[in-house]
ROKOL-873558 format. One line per 10 residues: number of its first residue (from 0); for each residue x, z negated, y negated of C-alpha. Coordinates in steps of 0.1 Angstrom, whole numbers, plus 2048, in hexadecimal, padded with zeros to 3 digits. Layout:
# residues N
NUM) X Z Y; ... .
END
This chain:
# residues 419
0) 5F1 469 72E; 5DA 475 713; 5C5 497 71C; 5D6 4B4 70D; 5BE 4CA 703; 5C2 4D7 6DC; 5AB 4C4 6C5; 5A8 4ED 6B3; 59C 500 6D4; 581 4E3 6D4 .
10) 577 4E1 6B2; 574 50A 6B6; 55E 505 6D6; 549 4F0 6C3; 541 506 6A8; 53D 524 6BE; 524 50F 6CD; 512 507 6A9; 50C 52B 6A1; 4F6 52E 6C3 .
20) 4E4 50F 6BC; 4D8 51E 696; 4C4 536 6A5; 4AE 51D 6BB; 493 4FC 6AF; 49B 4E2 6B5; 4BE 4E0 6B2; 4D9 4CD 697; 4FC 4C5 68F; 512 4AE 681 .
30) 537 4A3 67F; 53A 47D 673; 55B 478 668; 570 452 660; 590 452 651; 59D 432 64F; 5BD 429 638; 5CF 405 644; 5F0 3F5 637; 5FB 3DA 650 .
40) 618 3BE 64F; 621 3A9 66C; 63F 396 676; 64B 37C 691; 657 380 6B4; 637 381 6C6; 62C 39F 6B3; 635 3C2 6C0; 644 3DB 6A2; 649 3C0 68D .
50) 656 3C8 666; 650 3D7 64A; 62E 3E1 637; 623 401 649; 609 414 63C; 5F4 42D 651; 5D5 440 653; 5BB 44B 66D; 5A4 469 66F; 585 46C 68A .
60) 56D 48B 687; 54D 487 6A4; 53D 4AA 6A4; 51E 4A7 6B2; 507 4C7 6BC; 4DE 4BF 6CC; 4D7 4D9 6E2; 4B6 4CF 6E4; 4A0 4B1 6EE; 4B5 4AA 70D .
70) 4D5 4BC 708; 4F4 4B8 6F0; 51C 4BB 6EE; 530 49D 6DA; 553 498 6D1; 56D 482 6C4; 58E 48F 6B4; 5A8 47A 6A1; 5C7 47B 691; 5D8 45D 686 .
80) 5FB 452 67D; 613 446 692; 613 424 676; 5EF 41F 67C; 5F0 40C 69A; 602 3E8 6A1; 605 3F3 6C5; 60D 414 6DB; 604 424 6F9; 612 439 712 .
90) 630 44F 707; 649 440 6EA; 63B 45D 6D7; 644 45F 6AE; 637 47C 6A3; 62D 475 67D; 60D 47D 683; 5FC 47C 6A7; 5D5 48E 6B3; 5C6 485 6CF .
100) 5A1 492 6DC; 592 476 6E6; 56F 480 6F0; 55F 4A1 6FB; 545 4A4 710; 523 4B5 717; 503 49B 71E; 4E2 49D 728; 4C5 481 721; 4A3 480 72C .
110) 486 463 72D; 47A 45C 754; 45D 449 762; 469 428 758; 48F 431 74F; 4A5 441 73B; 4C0 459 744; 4E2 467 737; 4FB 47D 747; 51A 48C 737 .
120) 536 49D 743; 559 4A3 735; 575 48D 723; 560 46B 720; 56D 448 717; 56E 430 734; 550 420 73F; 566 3FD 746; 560 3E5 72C; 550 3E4 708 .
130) 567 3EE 6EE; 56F 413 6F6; 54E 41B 6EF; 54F 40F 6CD; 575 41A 6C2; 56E 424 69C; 57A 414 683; 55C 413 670; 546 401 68B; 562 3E4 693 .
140) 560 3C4 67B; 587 3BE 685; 5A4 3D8 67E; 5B3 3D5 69E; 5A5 3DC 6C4; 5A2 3BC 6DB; 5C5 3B4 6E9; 5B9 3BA 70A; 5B7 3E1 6FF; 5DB 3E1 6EF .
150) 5F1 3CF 6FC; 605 3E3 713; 60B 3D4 73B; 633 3D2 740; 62B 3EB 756; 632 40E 75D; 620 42C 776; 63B 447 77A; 655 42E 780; 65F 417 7A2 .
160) 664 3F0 796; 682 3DF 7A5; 674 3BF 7AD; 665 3A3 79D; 67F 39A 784; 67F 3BD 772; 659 3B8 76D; 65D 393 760; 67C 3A3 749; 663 3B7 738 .
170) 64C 3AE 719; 62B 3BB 70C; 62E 3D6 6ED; 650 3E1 6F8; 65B 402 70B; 65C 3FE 732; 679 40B 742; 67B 400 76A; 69D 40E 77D; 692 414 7A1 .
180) 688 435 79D; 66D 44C 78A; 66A 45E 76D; 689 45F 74E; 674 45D 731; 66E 440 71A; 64E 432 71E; 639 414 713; 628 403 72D; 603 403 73B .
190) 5E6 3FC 726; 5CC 3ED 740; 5AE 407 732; 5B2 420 718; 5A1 426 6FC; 5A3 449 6FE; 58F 45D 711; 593 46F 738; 585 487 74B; 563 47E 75D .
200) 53E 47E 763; 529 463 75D; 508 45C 762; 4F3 441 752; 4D0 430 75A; 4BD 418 745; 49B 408 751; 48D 3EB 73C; 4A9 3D0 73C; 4C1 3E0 751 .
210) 4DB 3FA 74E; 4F1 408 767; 50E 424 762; 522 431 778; 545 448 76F; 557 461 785; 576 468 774; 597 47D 781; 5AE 45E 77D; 5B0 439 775 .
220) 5A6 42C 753; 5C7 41A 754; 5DB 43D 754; 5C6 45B 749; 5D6 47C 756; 5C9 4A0 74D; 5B9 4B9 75E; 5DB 4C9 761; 5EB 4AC 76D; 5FA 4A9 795 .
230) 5ED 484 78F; 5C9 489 793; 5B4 46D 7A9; 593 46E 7AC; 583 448 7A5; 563 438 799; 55C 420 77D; 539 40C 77D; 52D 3F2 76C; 506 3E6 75D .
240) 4F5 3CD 74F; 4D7 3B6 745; 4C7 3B2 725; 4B9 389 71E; 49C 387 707; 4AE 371 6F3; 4C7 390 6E3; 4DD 38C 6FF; 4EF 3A9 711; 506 3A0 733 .
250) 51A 3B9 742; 531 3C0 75E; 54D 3DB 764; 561 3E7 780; 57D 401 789; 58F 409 7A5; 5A9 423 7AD; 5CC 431 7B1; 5E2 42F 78E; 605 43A 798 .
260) 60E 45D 791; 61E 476 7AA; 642 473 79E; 646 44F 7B3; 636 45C 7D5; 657 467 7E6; 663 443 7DD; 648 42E 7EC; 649 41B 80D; 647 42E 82A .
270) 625 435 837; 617 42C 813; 605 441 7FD; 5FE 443 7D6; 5DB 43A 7E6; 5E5 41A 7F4; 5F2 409 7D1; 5CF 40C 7BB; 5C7 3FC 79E; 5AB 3E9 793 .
280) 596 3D7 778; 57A 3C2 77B; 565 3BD 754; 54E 3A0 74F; 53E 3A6 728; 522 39D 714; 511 3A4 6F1; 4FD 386 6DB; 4EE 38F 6BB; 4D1 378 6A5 .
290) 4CC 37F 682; 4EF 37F 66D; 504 375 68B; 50F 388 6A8; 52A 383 6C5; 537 398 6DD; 551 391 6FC; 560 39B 719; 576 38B 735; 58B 3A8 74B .
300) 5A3 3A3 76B; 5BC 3BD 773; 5CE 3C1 797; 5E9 3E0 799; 5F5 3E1 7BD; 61C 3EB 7BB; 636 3F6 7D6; 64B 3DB 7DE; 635 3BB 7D6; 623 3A7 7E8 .
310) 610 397 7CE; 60A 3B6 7B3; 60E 3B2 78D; 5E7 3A8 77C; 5D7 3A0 75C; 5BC 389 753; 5B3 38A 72E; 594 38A 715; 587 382 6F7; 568 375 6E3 .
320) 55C 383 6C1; 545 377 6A7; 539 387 686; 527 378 66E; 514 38C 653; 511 37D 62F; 501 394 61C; 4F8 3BC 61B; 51C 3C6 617; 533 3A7 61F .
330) 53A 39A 644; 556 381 653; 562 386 675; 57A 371 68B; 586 379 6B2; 597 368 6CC; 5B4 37B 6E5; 5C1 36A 709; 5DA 381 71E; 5E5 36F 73E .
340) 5FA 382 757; 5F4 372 77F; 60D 36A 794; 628 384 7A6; 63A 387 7C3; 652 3A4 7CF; 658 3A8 7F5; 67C 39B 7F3; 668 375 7E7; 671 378 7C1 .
350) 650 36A 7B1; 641 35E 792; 624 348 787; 61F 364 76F; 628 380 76B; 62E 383 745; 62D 367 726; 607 35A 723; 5FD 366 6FF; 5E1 35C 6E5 .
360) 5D3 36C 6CA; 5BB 363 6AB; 5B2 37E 693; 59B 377 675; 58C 395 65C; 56F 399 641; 560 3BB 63B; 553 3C4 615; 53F 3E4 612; 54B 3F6 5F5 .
370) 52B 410 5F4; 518 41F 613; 537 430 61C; 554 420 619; 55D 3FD 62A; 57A 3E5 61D; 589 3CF 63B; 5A6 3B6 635; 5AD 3A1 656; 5CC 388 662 .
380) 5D7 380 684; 5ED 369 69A; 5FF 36C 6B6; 60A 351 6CC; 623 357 6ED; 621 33C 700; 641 32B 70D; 649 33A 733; 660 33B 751; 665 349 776 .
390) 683 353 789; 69A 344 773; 68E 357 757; 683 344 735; 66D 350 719; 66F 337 6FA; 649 335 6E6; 646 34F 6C5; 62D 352 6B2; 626 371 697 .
400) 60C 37A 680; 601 396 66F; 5E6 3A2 64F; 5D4 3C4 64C; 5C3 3D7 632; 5AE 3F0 638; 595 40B 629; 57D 41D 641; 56A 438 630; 54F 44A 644 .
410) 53E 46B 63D; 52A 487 64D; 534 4A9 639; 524 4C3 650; 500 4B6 65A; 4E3 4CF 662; 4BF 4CE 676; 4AD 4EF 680; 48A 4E8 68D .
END
């Protein structure tokens, strides 16, 4: 569940904050802003909300205030509507227009002997993979995340599964609704990391080629809770990396913790805990640029221990991406998506080679900049679900496709130094 915390009491902390900072040196402001228009049309069975042309439209705003040479406080709001995106997470949720705060934290930076450090504190984006670092619109050569970050797990943590064949009943994109006890309210299932933000600490490290991070965050990427929340877990998130002379970054990633929420605890095994059914995610990734081209990839595994199975539902997916740059304001893009569910196994022997259809995904774009602000994106995309069957179940192949237009304009109407 997304953080709760109104996106006006931050924006009003943030510019309480700006008034103090006008009467030191050294200090500045600004608040970036993208709003992104898109009008999308997909159709075919392996494509979730499937129809009609749907327009939609996106706002971020990133307030940024320096407090300093070491100190400052950054932020990420957004509002978007509930068109904008092909895919959903958490609750069914259709309000016209949804806001979410997706950043807000206070960081500190400072050069050692040898290193570099940076420490923040507050709602942060997980440190587990790539791509939630870079979620804006203006800064992605596709339209859409990786499928690995949106395709939601036919899985659900404030609900008990039955067994093995309600799982493998399930699809990706759809609401989750498992009947042996839990919460009543429609849901979509899990997506594996979110791409909004938690509560946590982090602290980062770079010396020379290597980097290091390590998160502390008050629940599991793969289900944010609140501060207010009776769901709260305390879990780390590290990962780090190498940089090859050769413009090559390789990375690896790696959570651990407890995902389901309190509502299921009086119907787990006896002498079980929430504790004892964690999940977990282990990130390979790695960066390539030279000259006009550049690449960028990453291969996950996802394990979520769940009463009643012996062999838990898991994930394995990634993707590569390459962008090539053909001139100052025209680029081409193309990706590559792989989603495989393992095998499953519920304690009464009901199994699975997999536990959900394998699927594929190819997504080609090109990027024209208009002017220095605004960025023209058009992209396609197919989807192939591979043909699949276990416990007597059968899932014929579909394929589906899907084109996007969109027009990312980017801006920075409040921007101010005081030395």
């Amino acid at each position: 569940m997304i953080l709760r915390i109104p996106s006006l009491l931050a924006t009003c902390v943030l510019f309480a904050c700006l008034r103090v900072a006008a009467q030191e040196a050294n200090y500045g402001f600004s608040i970036p802003v993208t709003v992104s228009g898109d009008l999308r049309y997909s159709n075919g069975a392996a494509v979730p909300e499937a129809g009609d042309l749907k327009p939609g439209f996106r706002a971020l705003a990133s307030p940024v205030l320096k407090l300093g040479p070491h100190w400052f406080l950054y932020s990420t709001l957004e509002a978007h509507s509930s068109s904008y995106f092909s895919y959903q997470i958490g609750a069914d949720d259709q309000r016209p227009v949804q806001f979410n705060l997706m950043q807000a934290f206070i960081g500190y930076k400072a050069n050692l002997p040898g290193a570099a450090l940076l420490i923040k504190a507050g709602r942060l984006s997980s440190s587990f993979g790539l791509f939630p670092l870079d979620y804006n619109d203006a800064d992605e050569p596709l339209i859409d995340p990786p499928l690995v970050y949106s395709a939601n797990l036919p899985l659900r943590p404030d609900q008990i599964s039955c067994g093995a064949i309600e799982i493998l009943g399930e699809s990706y994109g759809s609401g989750v609704e498992d009947q042996c006890g839990g919460a009543t309210t429609e849901r979509y299932g899990l997506v594996p990391v979110t791409l909004y933000g938690l509560p946590a600490m982090e602290v980062q490290v770079s010396s020379h080629r290597f980097d290091a991070r390590v998160q502390i965050s008050n629940s599991s990427p793969s289900n944010p809770q609140s501060l207010e929340s009776n769901s709260q877990f305390g879990q780390f998130t590290i990962g780090g990396g190498y940089t090859f002379a050769e413009g090559l970054h390789v990375g690896v990633s790696r959570f651990q913790g407890p995902y389901l929420e309190r509502i299921v605890a009086p119907l787990l095994p006896a002498g079980t805990t929430l504790q004892d059914f964690p999940a977990s995610g282990t990130g390979v990734d790695a960066e390539w640029s030279r000259g006009p081209w550049s690449a960028v990839g990453e291969w996950q595994h996802f394990r979520f221990a769940s009463p009643g199975f012996r062999v838990p539902p898991s994930e394995t997916a990634g993707y590569v991406q390459v962008k090539r740059i053909l001139s100052p304001r025209l680029f081409l893009a193309t990706r590559f998506n792989i989603l495989r569910s393992g095998p499953i196994e519920d304690d009464s022997g009901v199994s699975g080679s997999q536990g959900g259809a394998p699927r594929e995904m190819y997504e080609v774009g090109a990027g024209y900049r208009l002017n220095r602000r605004q960025l023209l994106k058009v992209g396609g995309s197919w989807t192939d679900r591979n043909f699949w069957q276990a416990a007597g179940l059968l899932w014929a192949r579909a394929e589906g496709y899907g084109l996007e237009l969109q027009l990312v304009t980017s801006f920075t109407p409040i921007s101010k130094a005081f030395r």
